[in-house]
N, C-alpha and C positions, 0 to 999 in steps of 0.2 A: 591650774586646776580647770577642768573642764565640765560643763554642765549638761546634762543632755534630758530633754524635756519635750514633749508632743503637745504643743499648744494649737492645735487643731477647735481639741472642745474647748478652751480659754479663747479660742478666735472668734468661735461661733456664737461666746457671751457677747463678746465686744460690738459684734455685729447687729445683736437683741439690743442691747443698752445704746447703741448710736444711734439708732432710728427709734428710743426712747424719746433719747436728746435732742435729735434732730425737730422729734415734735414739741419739745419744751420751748425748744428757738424760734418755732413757730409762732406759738401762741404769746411768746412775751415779746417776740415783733409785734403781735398785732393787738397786745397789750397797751405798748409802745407808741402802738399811732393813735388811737384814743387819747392818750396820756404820755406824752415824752416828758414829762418831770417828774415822772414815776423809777428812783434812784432803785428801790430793793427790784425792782421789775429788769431792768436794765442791767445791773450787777448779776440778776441770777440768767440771763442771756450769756454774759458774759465767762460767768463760771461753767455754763452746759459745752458753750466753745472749748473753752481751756479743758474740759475732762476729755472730750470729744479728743483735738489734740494728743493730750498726753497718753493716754489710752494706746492709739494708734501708732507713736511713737513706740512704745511697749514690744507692739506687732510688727516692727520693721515697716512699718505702710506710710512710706513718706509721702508716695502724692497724696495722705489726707492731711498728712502734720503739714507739707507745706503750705500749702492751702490753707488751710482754717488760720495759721500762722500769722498771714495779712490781714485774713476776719477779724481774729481778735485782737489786734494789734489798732486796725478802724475802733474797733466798740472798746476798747482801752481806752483811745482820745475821746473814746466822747463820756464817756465815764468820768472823765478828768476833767470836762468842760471844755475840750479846745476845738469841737467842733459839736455844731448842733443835731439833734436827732428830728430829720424831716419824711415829708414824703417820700421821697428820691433815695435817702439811706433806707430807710424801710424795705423800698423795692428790691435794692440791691442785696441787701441780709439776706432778706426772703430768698433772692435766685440763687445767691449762694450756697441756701439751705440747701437748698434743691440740687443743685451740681454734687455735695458733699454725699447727699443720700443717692444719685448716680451712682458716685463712687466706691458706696459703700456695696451696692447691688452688684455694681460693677466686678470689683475683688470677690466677691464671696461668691461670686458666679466661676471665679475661679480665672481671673483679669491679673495683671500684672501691678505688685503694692508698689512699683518704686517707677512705675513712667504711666502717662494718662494714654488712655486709648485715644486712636485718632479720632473715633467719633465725638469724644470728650474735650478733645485738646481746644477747639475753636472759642469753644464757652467757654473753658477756664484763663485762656489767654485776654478774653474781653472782660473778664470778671477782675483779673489780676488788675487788667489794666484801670478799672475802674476804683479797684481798694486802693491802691497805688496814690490815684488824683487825692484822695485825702489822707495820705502820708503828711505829717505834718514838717517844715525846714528841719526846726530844730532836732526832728528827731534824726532829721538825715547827715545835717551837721555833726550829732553824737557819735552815727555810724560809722562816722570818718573819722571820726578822734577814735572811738574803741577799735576800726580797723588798726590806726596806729598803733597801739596798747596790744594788739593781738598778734599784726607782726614782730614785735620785741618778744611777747610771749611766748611764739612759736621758734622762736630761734632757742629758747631755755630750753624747750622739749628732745628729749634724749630720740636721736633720730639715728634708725638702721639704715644698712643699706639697701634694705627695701623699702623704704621709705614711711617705717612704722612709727608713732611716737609712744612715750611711755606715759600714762598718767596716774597721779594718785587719787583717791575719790575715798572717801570720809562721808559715813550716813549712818546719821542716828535717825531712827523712826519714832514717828508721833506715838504714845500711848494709846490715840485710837486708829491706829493703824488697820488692826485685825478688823478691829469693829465694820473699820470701814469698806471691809470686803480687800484688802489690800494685799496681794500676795507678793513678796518681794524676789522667790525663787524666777516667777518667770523672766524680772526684768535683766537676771545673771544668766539667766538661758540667751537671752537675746543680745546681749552684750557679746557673747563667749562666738554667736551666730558671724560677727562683724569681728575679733576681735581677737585676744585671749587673756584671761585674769591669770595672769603668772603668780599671782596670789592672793591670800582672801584670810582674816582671821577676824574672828566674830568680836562681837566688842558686849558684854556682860555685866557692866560695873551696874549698871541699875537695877538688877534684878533684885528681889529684895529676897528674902527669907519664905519661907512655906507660909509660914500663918499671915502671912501679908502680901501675898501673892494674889493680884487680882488676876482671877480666868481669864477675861477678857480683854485686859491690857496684854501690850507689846512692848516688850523694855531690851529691844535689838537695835542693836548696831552693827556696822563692817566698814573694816581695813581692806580696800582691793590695790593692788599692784595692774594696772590695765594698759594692755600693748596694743593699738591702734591705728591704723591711715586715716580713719574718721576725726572729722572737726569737734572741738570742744562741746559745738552747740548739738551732737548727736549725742553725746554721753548725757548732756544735759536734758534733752529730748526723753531718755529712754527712763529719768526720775522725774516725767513731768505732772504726773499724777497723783504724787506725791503731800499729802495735807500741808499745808504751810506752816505746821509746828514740828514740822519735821526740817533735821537738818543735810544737806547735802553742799560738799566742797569739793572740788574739782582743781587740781594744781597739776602744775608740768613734773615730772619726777626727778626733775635735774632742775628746779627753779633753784633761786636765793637763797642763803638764810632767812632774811626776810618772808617771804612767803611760808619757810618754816615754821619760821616763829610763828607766825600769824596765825598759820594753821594748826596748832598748837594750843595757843591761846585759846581760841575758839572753838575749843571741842568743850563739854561739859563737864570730863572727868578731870577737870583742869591740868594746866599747864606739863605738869611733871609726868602723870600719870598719861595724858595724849605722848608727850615724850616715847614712851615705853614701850604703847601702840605702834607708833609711826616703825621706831627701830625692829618691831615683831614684825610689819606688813615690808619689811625691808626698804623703806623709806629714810634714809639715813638724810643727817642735815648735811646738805654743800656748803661750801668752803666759798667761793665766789662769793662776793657781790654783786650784786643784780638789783635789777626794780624790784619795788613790793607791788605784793598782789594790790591789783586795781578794783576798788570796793563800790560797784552802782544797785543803787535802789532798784526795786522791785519792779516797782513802777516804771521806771523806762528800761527797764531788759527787753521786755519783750517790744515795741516803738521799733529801739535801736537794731536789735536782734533782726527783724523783719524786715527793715531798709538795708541792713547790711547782707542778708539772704537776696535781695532781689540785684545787690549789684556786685557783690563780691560772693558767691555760692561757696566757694572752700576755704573762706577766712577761718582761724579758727582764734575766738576770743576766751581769755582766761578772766570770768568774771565770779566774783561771787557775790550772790544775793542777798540782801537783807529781807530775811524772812519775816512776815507780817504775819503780829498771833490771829490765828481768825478765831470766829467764835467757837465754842464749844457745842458739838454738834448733840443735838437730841439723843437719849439713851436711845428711844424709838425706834433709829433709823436703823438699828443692829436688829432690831426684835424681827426681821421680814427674811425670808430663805425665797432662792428661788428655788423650784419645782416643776418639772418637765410636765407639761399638758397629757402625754399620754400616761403617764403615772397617775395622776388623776384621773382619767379615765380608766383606769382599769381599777381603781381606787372602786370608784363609786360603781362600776360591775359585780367586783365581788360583794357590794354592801346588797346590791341586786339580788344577787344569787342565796345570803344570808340571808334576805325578807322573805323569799321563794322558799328554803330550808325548814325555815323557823314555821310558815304556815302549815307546812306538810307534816310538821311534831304537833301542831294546834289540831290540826283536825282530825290525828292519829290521838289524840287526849279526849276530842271529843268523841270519837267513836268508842272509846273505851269507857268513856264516861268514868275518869278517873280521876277526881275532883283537885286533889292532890297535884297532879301533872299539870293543869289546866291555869292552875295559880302559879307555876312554876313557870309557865310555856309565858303567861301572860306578861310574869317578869320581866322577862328573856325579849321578847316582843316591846316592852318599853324601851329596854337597855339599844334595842337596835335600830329603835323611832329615832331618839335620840343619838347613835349615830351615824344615819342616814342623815339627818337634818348636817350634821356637823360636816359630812363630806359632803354632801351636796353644797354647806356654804363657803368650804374650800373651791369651788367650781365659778363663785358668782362674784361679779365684779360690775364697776358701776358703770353705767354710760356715758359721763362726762365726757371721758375722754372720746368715744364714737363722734359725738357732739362736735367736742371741738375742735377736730378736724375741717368742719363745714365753716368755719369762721374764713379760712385760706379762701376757701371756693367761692362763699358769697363775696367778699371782699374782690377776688380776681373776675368775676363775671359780670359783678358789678361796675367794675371799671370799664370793662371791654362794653359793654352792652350801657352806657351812658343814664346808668340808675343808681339813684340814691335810696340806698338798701338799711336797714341796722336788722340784725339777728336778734332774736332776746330766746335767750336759754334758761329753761329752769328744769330744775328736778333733775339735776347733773349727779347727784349723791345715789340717786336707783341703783339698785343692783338687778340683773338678772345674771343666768347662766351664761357663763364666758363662749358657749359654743353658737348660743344665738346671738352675742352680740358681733360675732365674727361673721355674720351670717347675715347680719341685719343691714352691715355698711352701704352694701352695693341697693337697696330698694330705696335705703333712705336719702342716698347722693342722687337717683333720679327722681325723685320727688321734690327735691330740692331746687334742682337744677329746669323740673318741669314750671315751680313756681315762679323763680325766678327770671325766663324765658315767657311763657303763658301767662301766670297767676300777677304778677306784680305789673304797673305802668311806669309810663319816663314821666320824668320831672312834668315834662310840659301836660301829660293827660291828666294827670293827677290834677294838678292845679286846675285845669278847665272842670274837673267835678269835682271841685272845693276839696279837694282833699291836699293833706301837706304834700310837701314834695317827697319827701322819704317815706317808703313804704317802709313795713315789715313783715317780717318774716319769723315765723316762731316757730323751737323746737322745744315741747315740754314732755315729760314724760313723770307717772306716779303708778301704783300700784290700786289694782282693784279688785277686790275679788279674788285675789290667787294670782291676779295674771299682771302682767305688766301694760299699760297704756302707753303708746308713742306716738307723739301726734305733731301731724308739719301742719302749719297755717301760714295763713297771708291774709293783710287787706288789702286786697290785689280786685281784679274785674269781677270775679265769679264766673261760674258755670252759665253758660249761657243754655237752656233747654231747646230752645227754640231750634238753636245751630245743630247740638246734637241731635236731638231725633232727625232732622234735615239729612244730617250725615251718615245717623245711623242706617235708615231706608236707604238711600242711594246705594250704601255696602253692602244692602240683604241681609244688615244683622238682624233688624225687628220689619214686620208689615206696618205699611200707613195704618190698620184698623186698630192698631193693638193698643190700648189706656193705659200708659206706663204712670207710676208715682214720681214724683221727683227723685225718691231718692234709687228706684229703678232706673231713671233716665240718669242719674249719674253716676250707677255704678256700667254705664255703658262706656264710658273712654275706657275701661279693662279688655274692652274686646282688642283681640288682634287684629294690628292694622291700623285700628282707626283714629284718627287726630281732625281735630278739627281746624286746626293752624293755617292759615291762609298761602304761609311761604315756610322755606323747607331753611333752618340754621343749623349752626353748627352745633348748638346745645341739643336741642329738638325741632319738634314737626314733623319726623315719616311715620308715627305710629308704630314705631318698635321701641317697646323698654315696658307700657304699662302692663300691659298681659303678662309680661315678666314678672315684674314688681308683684300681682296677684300671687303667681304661681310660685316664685320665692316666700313671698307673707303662709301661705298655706300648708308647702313645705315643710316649714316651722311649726306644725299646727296653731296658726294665727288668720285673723281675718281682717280686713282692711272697709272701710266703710269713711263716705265723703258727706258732705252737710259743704254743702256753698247756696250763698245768696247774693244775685245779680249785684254786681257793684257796691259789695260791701267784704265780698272774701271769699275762702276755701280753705277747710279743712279735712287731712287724710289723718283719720284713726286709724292704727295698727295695735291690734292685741293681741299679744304672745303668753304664751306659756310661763313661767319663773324656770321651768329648766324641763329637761327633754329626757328625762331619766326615769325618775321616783317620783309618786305622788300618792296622795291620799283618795282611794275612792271609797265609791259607795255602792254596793252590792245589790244587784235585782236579779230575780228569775223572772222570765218570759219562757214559756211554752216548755218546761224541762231545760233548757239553755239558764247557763251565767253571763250577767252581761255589767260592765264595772260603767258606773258616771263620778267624770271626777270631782269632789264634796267642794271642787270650790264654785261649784256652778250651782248646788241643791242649797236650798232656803227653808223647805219645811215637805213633810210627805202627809197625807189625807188618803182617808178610806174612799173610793169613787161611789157614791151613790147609786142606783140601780135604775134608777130614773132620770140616771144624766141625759142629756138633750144629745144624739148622736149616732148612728148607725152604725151596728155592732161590725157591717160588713166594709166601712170604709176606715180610713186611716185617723182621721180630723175629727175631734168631739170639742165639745163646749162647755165651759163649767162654768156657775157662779161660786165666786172664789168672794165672801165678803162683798156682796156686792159690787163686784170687779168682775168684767169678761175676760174669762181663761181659756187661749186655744190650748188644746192638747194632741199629742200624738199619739195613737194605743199602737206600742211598738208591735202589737201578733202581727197587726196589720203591713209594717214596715218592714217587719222579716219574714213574712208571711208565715208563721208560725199555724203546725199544722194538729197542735195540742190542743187537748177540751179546754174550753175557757174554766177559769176559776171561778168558785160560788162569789168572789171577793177579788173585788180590783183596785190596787192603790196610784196614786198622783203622785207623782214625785215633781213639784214646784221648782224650776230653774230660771234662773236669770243671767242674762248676760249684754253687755253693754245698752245695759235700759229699759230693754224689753225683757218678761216675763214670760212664764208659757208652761206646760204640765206635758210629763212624760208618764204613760198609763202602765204599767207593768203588773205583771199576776204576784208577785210575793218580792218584799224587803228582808234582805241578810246583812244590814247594818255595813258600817265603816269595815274598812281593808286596806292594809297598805300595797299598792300597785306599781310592779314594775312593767313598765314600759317598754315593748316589743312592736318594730317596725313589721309592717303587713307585704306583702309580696302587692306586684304589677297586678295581680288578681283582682284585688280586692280598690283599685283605684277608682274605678267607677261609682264605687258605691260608698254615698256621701251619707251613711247616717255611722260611719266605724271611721278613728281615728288611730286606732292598732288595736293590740293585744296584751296579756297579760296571764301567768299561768300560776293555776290557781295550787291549793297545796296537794290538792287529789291528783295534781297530774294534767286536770283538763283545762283546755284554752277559753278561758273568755276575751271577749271582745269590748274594747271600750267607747263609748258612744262619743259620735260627735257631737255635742251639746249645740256651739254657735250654727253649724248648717243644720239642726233638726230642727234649732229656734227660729234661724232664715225660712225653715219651709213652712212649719205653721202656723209663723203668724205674718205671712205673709199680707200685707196693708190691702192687695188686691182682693184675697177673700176668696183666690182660687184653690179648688181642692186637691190636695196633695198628690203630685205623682207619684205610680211605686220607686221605689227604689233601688 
């Protein structure tokens, strides 16, 4: 029977899910080196190995099964106690990781699964050699007795004259087999790839009846007949993923009675009824005596398995495992689908174009003035608030994981660069939109790597200004206002002012006359170009990345903003959006125009007085707000808006990262739900419009930049607004 299956998109899962796992191996290394007696830490290292493996296995991709093969075969011994987890293993895991996830990019770049590129082959050869040195005797000792045990075995296997053998293979699957994402068709695709199942009959007895049929259970089994030139431990390879309450047996198809028997025995549907089986998958019992099958632990299969790969490659051993119950895995882990990213975006467009719809019925109600319609429209309008919220929180996902990526980097930089570092992470649970945090990696890695380089001292400076020898380094991140806060720190040196302004004249960014504030002078390392680094590394120092960084954070519609204090720190705030789609604004007219702000920046709106302190002909007024100074912006002025002014002007109150400030507008049209439309090249100059948004009449408003209108008037200098 032959199978024929396009595991193409099954390939391009495995390739998602390996550089999952890849980062799991990561982080419980470097879990690891904090804590090497940390058993659940080290075990689930161990199990991301072994899926990784089996997986791969699955997809015919032996340069990663052999590979990982020796990995887990190292972290097996140390699981077991027979060698210690150090610095030195750490490193080498680590580089390991790293060679695997080559390999993975490598393949799915469309590289060859069954031999390493040459660019590859140097590293893997130094790596092998190094998993190798912690091969333990004993296990190589085993390799040589199971070698023995497997030449005897291989002589029972029914051999053509093309040098094929015959095997039987017997597999019951776990109960949460399905659950666990487990498809067993592909692994008879890949088998039939290397091979041919001369036959196959499904194995049933457990099914139970209708009314006691759980959905979600898997109550399959198979009888295969399997003709092969490949070794035992390749059949064994391609069930390696397999849950460990799952059963799989693998026998020569010309063994012993013995083996028979045994195989027999040890199926579930007991003794007579396996019988019946074996005789349907035409597995009849031999008449010979011969050895019995050879029965080794779990536990050193894979040891033995791995020393006997590195010195015999086409042994083929007939072993069967003693399968260990593992625990019973969370219902949880079933409740999660994956979902292709642009399906989700086009998800939350049409919910776009529903919120755009629904307003155009609102204000075709209101002109009708059809009261009736109006309570109907308003419904309809709840019903789709609430599923906007719901697809937009299909989109959003937490930052932890962004985070902990940078655990690798401080740790490797800190080595190389002879500083004693520690990270501290909080607020890993944040969600924001999955599109900014994809987008966020690359500003927040040079910020990281500027501190680390710049921001942080060695051991020896520290100590000479009383401070410990390990710095830190912080990446926290919380929600404020609508928007997400992300924030890199250090007690590191600080902004030195002095140095910058120095630097900044000599580059013709600012004139010697000009009276910058502190925190003017240190939003000046954003300019292009400029560093103030005395010598040029290989992290930083030419002044290329920060202006980047800006213009990435902005991109985002976010703002970036520094607070350092000479010899005591720095830190860079980044504020983002929650998501780049849908949002709730809040409705102003200017001058006959609509113009949307979005509600999570407005605190409260006030009638403007008629004797505010301010000139009608300039942009910047002054209010007392509760006896509080309130700049404001009277936006006619900022769009130069060429309408009669209104008898009545309102304040529209905005706050954002701490500073307050008033936006003057001629008339309030309440809350709006707003979609989100990027602006053309056109419109980049001008810093008081973040995009657009179309209203239900058809025409475009424009939505205000809130944080650059609050940069400009309340600006600390006191200088009066430029137009725009």
């Amino acid at each position: 029977m032959s199978f024929e299956l396009d595991l193409e998109s099954a390939r391009g899962i495995f390739f998602t899910e390996a550089r999952q796992l890849l980062g799991e191996v990561e982080t419980y290394v470097l879990q690891l080196e904090r804590d090497p007696t940390e058993h659940e830490t080290l075990n689930a290292a161990f199990r991301a190995a072994h899926t990784i493996k089996g997986s791969a296995g699955v997809f015919g991709l032996s340069v990663i099964t052999h590979f990982v093969h020796n990995l887990e075969t190292v972290l097996d011994r140390v699981r077991n106690g027979e060698i210690g987890f150090d610095a030195d293993m750490s490193t080498l895991v680590l580089e390991c990781r790293d060679h695997i996830s080559e390999l993975v990019d490598a393949i799915e770049a469309g590289g060859s699964a069954e031999e390493v590129s040459d660019d590859l082959r140097p590293t893997e050869e130094a790596l092998t050699a190094r998993l190798t040195d912690y091969l333990h005797d004993d296990a190589v000792n085993h390799a040589e007795e199971l070698a023995r045990v497997d030449a005897a075995q291989a002589d029972k296997a029914s051999t053509s004259t093309d040098g094929k053998k015959a095997w039987h293979i017997s597999v019951r699957l776990a109960k949460s087999t399905l659950c666990d994402g487990f498809d067993p068709h592909p692994i008879f695709a890949y088998l039939s790839s290397y091979g041919e199942i001369v036959h196959i009959i499904p194995v049933l007895d457990r099914l139970p009846d209708f009314l006691n049929m759980d959905p979600e259970a898997c109550y399959l089994g198979f009888e295969l007949n399997y003709v092969t030139e490949q070794p035992l431990g390749f059949i064994q390879d391609a069930f390696e993923f397999l849950t460990d309450d799952s059963v799989l047996k693998v026998v020569p198809h010309d063994g012993s009675p013995e083996d028979w028997d045994a195989l027999a025995q040890g199926m579930p549907e007991g003794y007579e009824r396996a019988c019946e089986l074996l005789q349907q998958a035409g597995f009849k019992r031999p008449e010979p005596q011969l050895e019995a099958l050879t029965d080794i632990p779990a536990s050193q299969v894979a040891a033995v398995m791995a020393v006997q790969a590195l010195q015999n490659p086409d042994a083929v051993v007939n072993v069967q495992v003693a399968q260990k119950k593992a625990p019973a895995k969370s219902a949880a882990a079933s409740a999660f689908i994956r979902v292709p990213s642009d399906k989700l975006d086009a998800l939350i467009n049409l919910v776009g174009e529903l919120v755009i719809a629904n307003a155009g019925t609102v204000e075709q109600a209101r002109q009708l003035n059809n009261t009736a319609m109006l309570e109907s429209t308003n419904a309809v309008a709840s019903l789709i608030e609430e599923i906007r919220d719901g697809a937009l929180g299909l989109r959003m996902v937490q930052i932890g994981e962004t985070f902990q990526r940078f655990q690798r980097v401080v740790r490797d930089l800190s080595k190389g660069m002879g500083k004693q570092i520690n990270l501290e992470i909080t607020g890993e649970e944040t969600e924001l939109d999955k599109s900014v945090v994809e987008k966020i990696g690359d500003p927040l890695m040079h910020l990281v790597r500027n501190a680390l380089d710049h921001g942080l001292e060695t051991p020896e400076e520290r100590e000479a200004h009383g401070k410990s020898q390990t710095g830190k380094l912080g990446l926290h991140a919380y929600h404020d206002s609508g928007h997400i806060v992300i924030e890199v720190s250090d007690d590191g040196r600080g902004l030195a002012r002095d140095k910058i302004v120095r630097k900044a004249i000599e580059k013709g960014i600012i004139t010697p006359d000009q009276n910058l504030s502190d925190a003017e002078v240190n939003m000046l390392i954003f300019a292009p170009g400029f560093s103030t680094a005395d010598q040029v590394t290989d992290i930083s120092g030419r002044g290329v990345g920060m202006d980047v960084v800006k213009k990435n954070i902005e991109a985002l519609r976010g703002t970036v903003q520094v607070r350092s204090v000479l010899g005591k720190g720095t830190t860079f705030e980044i504020r983002l959006p929650l998501t780049l789609a849908i949002i709730d604004g809040f409705m102003i007219g200017v001058g006959g125009e609509m113009y949307v702000i979005p509600l999570g920046y407005v605190r409260e709106c006030l009638e403007l007085p008629s004797d505010t302190l301010g000139d009608e002909d300039r942009m910047d007024l002054h209010y007392d707000l509760r006896g509080e100074f309130l700049p404001c912006a009277r936006l006619r002025k900022v769009f130069n808006s060429k309408g009669p002014r209104p008898k009545r002007e309102n304040i529209i109150v905005v706050s954002f990262g701490g500073v307050t400030a008033g936006i003057v507008a001629d008339q309030l049209h309440g809350e709006s739900q707003t979609v989100i439309k990027p602006l053309g090249s056109l419109f980049e100059s001008n810093r008081a419009i973040s995009g657009a948004t179309i209203l239900g009449n058809g025409n475009v408003a424009l939505i205000i930049d809130v944080p650059k209108l609050i940069g400009e008037v309340s600006n600390v200098t006191a200088h009066t607004l430029e137009r725009v």
